[in-house]
N, C-alpha and C positions, 0 to 999 in steps of 0.2 A: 596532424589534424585528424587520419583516419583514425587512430590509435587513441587520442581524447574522445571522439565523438562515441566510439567502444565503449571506453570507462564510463562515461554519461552515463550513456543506456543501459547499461548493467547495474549500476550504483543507485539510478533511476526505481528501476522495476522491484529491485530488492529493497528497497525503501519502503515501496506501495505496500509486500506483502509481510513485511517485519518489522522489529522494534530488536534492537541491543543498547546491553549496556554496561555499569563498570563496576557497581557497585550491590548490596545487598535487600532484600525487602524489606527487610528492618530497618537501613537507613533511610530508605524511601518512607516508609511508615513515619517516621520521626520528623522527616523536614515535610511529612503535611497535618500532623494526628493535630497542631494549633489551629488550624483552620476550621469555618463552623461546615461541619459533616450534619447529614442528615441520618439518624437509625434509623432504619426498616427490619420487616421481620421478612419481605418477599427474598426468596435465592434466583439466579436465573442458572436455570438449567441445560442441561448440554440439548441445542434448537434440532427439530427435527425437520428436514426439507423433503418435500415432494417435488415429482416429476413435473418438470415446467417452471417449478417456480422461478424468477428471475428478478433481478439488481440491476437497478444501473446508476452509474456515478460520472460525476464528473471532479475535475481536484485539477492540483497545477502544483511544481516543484519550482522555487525558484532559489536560485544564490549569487546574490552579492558578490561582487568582487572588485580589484580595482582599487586606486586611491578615492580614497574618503567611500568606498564601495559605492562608485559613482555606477558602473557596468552591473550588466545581470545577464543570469543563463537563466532561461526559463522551458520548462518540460510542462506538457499543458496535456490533459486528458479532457476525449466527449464523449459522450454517450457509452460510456463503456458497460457495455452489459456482458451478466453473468449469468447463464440459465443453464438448470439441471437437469442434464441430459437422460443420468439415470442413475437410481436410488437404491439398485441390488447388491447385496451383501456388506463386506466391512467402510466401503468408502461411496462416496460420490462421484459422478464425473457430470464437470459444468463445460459447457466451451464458450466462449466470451468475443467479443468486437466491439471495435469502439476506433476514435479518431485519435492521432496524436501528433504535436508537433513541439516543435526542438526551435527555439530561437534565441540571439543576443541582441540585449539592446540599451538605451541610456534611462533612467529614470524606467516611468512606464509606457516610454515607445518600446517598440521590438521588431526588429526585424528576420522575418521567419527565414532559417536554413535547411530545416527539413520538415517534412510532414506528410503523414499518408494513413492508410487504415492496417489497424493491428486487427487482430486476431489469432486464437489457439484455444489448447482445452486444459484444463487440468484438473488434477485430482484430489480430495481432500478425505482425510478421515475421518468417519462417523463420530467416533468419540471425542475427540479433542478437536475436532472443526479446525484440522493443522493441515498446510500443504503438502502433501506428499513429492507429487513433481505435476511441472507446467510447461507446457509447449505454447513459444510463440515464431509467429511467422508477422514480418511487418514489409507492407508494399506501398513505395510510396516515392519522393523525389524528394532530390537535394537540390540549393540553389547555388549556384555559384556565380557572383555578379549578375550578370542578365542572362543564364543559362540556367537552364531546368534540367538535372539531370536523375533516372531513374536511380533508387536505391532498393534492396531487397535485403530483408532481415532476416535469419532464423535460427533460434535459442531454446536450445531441448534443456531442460534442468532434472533433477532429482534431490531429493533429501534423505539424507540417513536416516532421521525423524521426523514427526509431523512438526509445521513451521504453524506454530500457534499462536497468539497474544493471551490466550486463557488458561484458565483451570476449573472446568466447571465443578461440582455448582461453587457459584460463589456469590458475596451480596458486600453490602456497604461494608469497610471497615478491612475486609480480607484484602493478605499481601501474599503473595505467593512469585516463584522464578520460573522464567518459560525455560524449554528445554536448551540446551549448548547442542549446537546440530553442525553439521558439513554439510555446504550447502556447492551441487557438483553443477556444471555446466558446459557447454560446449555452444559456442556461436559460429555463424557463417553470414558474414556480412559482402553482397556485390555492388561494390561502392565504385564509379567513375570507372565503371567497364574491369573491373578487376575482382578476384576473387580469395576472401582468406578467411580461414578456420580460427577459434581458437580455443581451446580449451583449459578449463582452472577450477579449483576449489574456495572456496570463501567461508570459510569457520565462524559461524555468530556466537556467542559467549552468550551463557546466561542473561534472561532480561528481566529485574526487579518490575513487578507490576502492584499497585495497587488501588486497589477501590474506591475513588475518594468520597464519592457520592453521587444522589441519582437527582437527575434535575430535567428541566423542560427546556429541551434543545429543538430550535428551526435551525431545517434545511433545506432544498428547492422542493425537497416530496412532499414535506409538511412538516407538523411539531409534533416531537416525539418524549415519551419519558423516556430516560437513557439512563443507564450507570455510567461513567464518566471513571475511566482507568487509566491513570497517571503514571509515566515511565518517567522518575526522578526530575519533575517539571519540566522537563522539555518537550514528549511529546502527550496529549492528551487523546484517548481512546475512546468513543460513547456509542454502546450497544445497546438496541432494544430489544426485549423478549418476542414484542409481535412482528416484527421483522424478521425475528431471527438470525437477524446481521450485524455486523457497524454501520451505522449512519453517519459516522463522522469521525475523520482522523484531522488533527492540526498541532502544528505547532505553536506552543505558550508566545504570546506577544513580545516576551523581552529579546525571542532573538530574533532580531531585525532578520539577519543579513544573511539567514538559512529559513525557509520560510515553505513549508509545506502544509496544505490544503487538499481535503477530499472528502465531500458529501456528496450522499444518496439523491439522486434527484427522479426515478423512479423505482416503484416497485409492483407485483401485482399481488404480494403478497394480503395486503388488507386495503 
């Protein structure tokens, strides 16, 4: 159990801040270029953030499982905010909090196993708005039956390269591969009074992205014009310029039974 709930959380977090995939930009270009795409002439440019500014989001990870994928695991984020700490020299540094809980359950009941508040900082690079590395610490309880019991998280990572979705500038129509990076970790999880390390590398593979086009997306902050950057229809990516963020990650409606969600629900950017 202790050694699942690990991979969860790890598979979890790397999910939020990437995209992989198997195939090429060109094939990606091809299974959308039949679709009606919108031309524009705007590019969106690599976003420039200031001191203070802040994001925050909410989103939820859910999967299926089970006969007939009757069972679900569900990974739920609140209020997760992101504010830039400080804007001197090649990178950024944001440090981020927010709520999060871990539960299974049948249909859309759930019954919650853990949950408590995250927080950490991390760092991003100016040009390519790519992660560099991110510290979290997560404090909070696990349930077991009618038992409440303390858990404590904390996951230092690093990147070999910036962990990006982009290539700026770019605008409708452009396909471009995010970088193939190692992606290094070590956790320390005290879980039911006990204490264990562990450390591993996770290699992402090139990720085909392309532009499919820019449209009027609501999210709980408001409607936004967004580019909309499609990772071989499964997951969909939508960025605004005045945001200067993503407002919206999800996955395409055909797969039921892997079901990932996360919009912007403030900002104080505009």
């Amino acid at each position: 159990m202790k050694k699942n709930l690990i991979t969860v959380i790890i598979l979890s977090l790397v999910l939020v801040i990437s995209l992989n995939g198997f195939a090429s930009a060109d094939d990606v270009k091809q299974n959308i270029i039949q679709k009606n795409i919108s031309t524009l002439d705007e590019t969106a440019g690599v976003p420039t953030w200031n001191l203070g500014d802040n994001w925050t989001y909410n989103g939820y990870l859910r999967q299926d499982f089970g006969p007939l994928d009757l069972f679900n695991l569900k990974l739920s984020l609140e209020d997760l905010t992101f504010t830039v700490e400080n804007n001197v020299g090649e990178s950024y540094q944001l440090s981020f909090e927010g709520f999060i809980k871990l539960g299974i359950g049948v249909g859309e009941g759930l019954i919650t196993i853990s949950y408590g508040d995250i927080f950490g900082d991390l760092e991003v690079d100016k040009t390519e708005i790519g992660i560099m590395d991110f510290n979290i610490d997560f404090d909070g309880f696990g349930k077991l039956f009618l038992f409440k019991l303390p858990i404590g998280l904390i996951l230092d990572t690093s990147c070999d390269k910036p962990l990006s979705p982009f290539e700026f500038p770019f605008t409708v129509g452009d396909s471009w591969n995010s970088t193939a990076i190692d992606f290094f970790y070590e956790i320390t999880i005290n879980l039911f009074g006990g204490t264990k390390t562990n450390s591993n590398m996770i290699s992402l593979p090139q990720a085909p992205l392309y532009c499919e086009l820019k449209e009027s997306v609501d999210v709980e902050a408001g409607t936004f014009q967004a580019y909309k950057i499609n990772l071989l229809d499964i997951v969909d990516i939508y960025y605004n310029v005045d945001v200067g963020n993503i407002i919206k990650i999800k996955t395409n409606d055909q797969f039921e039974t892997t079901i990932l969600s996360i919009e912007l629900s403030d900002t104080n950017i505009i």
